[in-house]
N, C-alpha and C positions, 0 to 999 in steps of 0.2 A: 446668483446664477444657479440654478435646476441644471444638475449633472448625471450622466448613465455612465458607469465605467463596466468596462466592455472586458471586465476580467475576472478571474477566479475569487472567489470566496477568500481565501487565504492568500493572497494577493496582496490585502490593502487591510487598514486597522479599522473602517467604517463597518457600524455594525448592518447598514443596506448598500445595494449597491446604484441604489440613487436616491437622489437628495439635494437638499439647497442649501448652496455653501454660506454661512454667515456669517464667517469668524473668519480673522485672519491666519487663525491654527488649521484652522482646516486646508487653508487654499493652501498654506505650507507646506502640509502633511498630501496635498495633492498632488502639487508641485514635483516631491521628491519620488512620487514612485516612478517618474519616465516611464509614462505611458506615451505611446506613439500618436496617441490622438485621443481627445475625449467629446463623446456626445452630451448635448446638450436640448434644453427644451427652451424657446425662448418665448413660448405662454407663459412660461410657470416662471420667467426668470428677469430682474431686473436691474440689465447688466450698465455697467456704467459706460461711456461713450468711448468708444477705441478699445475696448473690449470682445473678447471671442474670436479677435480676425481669426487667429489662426487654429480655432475650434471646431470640429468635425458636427453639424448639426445630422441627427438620424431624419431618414427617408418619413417616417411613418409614428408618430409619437402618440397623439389622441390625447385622451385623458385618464387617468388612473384614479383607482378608487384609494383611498388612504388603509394604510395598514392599521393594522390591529396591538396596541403596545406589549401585547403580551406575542404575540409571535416576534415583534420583533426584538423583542426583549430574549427569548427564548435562542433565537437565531445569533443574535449580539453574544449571548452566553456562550452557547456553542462556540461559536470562533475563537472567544478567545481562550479557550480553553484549548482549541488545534492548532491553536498558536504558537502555546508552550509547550503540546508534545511535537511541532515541527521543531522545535529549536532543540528539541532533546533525540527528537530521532536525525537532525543534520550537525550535532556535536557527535552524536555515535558515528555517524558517517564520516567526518573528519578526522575520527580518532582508526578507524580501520584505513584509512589514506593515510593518516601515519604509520601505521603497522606494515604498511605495504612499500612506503619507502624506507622503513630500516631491513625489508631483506631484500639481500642475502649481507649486507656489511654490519648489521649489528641483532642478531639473532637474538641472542637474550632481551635484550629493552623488545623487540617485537614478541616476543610471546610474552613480557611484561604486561603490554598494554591487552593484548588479545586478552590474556585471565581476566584482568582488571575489567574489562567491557563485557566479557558475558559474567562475571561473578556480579555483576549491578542487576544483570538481567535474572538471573536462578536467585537472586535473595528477594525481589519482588515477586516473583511466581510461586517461592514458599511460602510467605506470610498471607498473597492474598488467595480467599476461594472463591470469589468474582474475578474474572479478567475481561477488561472489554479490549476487543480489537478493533482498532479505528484507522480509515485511511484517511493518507497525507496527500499531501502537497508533492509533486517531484521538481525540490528548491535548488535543485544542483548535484553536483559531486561527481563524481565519476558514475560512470556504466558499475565499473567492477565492484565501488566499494556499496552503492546503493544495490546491487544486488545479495553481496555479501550478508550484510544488514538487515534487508528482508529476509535471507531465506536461515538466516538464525534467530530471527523472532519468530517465523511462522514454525521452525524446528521445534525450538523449546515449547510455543505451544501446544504442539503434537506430544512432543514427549511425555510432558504434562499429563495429558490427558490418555495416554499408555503405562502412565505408573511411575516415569521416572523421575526421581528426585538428587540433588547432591550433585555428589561427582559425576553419577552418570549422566546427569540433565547438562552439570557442567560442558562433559566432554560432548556432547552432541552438539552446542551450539559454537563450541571454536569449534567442532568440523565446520558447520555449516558456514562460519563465519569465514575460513582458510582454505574451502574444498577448490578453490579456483584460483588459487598462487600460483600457481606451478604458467599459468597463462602467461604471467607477467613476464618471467623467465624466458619463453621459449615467444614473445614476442604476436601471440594469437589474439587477435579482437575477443574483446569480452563474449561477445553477442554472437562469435563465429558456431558455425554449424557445421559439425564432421558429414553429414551426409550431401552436404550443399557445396562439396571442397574438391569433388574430386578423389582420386585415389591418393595422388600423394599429402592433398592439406587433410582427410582425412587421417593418414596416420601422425601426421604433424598434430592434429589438434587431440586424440586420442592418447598421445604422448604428456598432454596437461594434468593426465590424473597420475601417472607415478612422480611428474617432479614437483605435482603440489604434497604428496606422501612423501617424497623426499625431504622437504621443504621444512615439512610440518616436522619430523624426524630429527633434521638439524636445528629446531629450535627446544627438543628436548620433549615432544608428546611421546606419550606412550600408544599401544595398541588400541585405547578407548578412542581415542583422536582420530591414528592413521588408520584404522582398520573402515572407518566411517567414509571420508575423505576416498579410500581406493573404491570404495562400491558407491559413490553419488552416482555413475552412468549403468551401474547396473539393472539390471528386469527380473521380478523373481520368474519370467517364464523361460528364462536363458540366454535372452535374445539384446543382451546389453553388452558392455564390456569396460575394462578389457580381458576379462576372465570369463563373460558368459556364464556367472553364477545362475543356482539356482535360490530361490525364497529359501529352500534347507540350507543352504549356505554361508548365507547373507547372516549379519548382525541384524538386531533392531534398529539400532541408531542408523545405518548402514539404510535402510529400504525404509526410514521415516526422510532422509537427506536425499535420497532419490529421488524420493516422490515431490516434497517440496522444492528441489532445485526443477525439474519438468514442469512443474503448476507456477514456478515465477516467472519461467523462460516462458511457457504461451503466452501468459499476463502481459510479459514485456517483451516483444520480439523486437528483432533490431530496424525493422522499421515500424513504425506507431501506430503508422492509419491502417498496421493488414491484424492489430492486436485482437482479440476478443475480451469480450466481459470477464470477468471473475468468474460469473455464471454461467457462461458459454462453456471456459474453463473446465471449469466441473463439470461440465455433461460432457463433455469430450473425453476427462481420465474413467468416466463411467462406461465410456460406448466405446471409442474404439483404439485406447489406452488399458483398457481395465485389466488384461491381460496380464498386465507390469507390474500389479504391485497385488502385496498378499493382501486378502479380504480386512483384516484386521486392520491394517494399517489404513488402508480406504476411507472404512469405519469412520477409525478415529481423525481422519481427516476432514472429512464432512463433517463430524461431533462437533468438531472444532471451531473450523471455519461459518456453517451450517449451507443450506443447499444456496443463498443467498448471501455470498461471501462480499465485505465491504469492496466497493467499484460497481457490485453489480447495477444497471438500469433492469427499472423494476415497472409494470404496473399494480397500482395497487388495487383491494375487490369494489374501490367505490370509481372507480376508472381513472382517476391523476394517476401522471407517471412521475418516477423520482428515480433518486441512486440511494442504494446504501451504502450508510457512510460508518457504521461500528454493528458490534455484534456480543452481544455478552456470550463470552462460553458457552455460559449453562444456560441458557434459552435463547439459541441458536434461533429457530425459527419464528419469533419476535425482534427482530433486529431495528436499530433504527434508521428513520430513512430522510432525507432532505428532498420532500417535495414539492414540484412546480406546482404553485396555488396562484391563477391571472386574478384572480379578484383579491390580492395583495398589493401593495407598492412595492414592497419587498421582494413580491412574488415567488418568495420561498416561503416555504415551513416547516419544520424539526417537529417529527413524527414518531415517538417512543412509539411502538407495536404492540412493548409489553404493559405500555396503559392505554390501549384502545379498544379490549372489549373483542368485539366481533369481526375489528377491522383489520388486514391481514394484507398478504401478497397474493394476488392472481395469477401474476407469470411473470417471467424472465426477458425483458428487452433486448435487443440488437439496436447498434446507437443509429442504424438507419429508419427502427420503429418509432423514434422517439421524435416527437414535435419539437420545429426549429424552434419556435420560443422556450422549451422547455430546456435544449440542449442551451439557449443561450444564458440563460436563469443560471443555469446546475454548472456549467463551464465544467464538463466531465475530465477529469485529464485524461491525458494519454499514457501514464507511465502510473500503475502502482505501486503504492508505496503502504508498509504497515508498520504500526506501533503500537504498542500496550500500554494502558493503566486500566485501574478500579474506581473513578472517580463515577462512573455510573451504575456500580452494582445495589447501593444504595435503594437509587431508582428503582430499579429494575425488579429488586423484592415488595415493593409495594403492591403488583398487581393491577389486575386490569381498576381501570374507574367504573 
């Protein structure tokens, strides 16, 4: 049987996402993922009798031209490779769900685990001088601890690339990782918005940044910690709170957790389909955000991330669109991209930038610019998610071909 599964990349262990099932391992490995329904081609498929009843055949199928073994070899690589960093960024997410259910009855084991999950993270950002940023899958977890998570990976990032190292890169990423405890206390939805509340959930939810400082405080941080954590809502134009500092005010770590906790909340707002791109994102803290955060820190946010931060949909200068899906550091505007190719079976293909020569990004997508076959190919999510390794810096120094 010729099958189309009608799901994310990271989804399923197949290196395409259609194909002829041949083996009893596969239809196994089909079996188990409960999917609600799968499509089928029954030109291409020759199914045994009492078979498919209860199979979703597609409206429109035709014929496809056979992929190519090296993309799809390329694509197969890929994956499984975001495979093992989703199981490593949804064990770090698991481990901050524990952190959150030992406070407030067992403080010390909770700032135990918290050292122990950013001290894995600042000893991999000292050794390597590649880092690639790649987005994930959103495989589960809470709201709070997947936000947690993201926005102390994209912290330490930053910091990284401002200088910080040690203790100090330490202490920025338990802010980033703790700045939102104080939520769980006082009983606020992850995702709630003080300006969306009214007057009195306003100061209800304004109230989340002293007792997540409190919080952090009874588990034994010091000022590099709590001092981060009290200015996540602050704006170096004044216009934040709960103090209305200014940039002169403010810590570094303090207006790098700022700005990163505002860039994950647009990413992922609490409802999905009103989200923007990554790169929407960014043109938003440039135009009519920019005001909030000091020039430098901007900077090195863009350095970081680069103008084309993974999630974004992209077209690319020979006109396929795609998403990028990582970013190395250090040649930010060479990122790599997962694009819609129809004259594939596969109908994807894994696009290093920084070995294509002349071949580059034209502009920034909106997922309403983006062709339905191409949004069904890419299965864009709706919830960003980031994690780090160097397993492509490698690469990435080779240069163009």
């Amino acid at each position: 049987m010729y099958v189309y599964l009608d799901t994310g990349w990271l989804r399923h262990p197949f290196p395409v996402n259609s194909f002829k099932i041949t083996t009893a391992e596969q239809l196994q490995t089909l079996q188990s993922l409960s999917l609600q329904s799968i499509q089928y081609d029954p030109s291409r498929s020759d199914p045994e009798p009492g078979t498919g009843a209860d199979i979703e055949a597609p409206a429109d199928l035709g014929q496809e031209p056979v992929a190519t073994a090296e993309a799809c070899d390329e694509v197969g690589a890929w994956r499984a490779c975001m495979q093992v960093l989703q199981s490593q960024f949804q064990s770090a997410v698991s481990d901050f769900d524990a952190v959150q259910g030992l406070v407030p009855t067992d403080l010390p084991a909770a700032r135990q685990r918290s050292d122990a999950l950013v001290a894995e993270y600042v000893v991999q950002l000292a050794q390597e001088r590649d880092v690639i940023l790649h987005l994930l899958a959103d495989e589960g977890g809470g709201a709070a601890c997947v936000h947690g998570v993201n926005s102390a990976v994209l912290s330490m990032l930053v910091g990284k690339t401002m200088g910080l190292q040690g203790q100090d890169l330490h202490g920025l990423g338990v802010a980033a990782l703790l700045h939102d405890l104080g939520k769980q206390s006082l009983n606020i939805p992850v995702f709630a918005f003080a300006l969306n509340q009214g007057q009195a959930g306003s100061a209800l939810y304004m109230r989340h940044v002293g007792e997540s400082v409190a919080l952090a405080q009874a588990m034994g941080y010091g000022p590099a910690v709590t001092t981060a954590i009290a200015q996540h809502h602050e704006w170096a134009d004044g216009s934040g709170f709960p103090l209305g500092l200014l940039a002169s005010d403010m810590e570094l770590a303090g207006q790098i957790l700022a700005l990163v906790n505002n860039y994950e909340r647009l990413c992922n707002p609490p409802h999905a389909a009103a989200g923007q791109t990554p790169h929407e994102v960014l043109g938003a803290l440039y135009g009519q955000y920019r005001q909030r955060y000091a020039v430098d820190v901007l900077q090195a946010f863009v350095q970081t991330l680069g103008v084309y931060p993974p999630g974004s949909l992209v077209e690319l200068s020979d006109g396929r669109q795609g998403q990028v899906i990582s970013v190395n550091t250090r040649q930010t505007l060479k990122p790599s991209v997962l694009v819609y190719s129809p004259d594939l079976e596969t109908k994807l293909q894994l696009v290093d930038l920084a070995q294509q020569g002349v071949l580059g990004i034209r502009r920034g997508l909106h997922r309403d610019q983006v062709k339905q076959e191409a949004i069904k190919a890419l299965q864009p999510h709706r919830r960003t998610c980031y994690f780090f390794d160097s397993s492509a810096a490698i690469a990435a120094e080779k240069g163009p071909l």
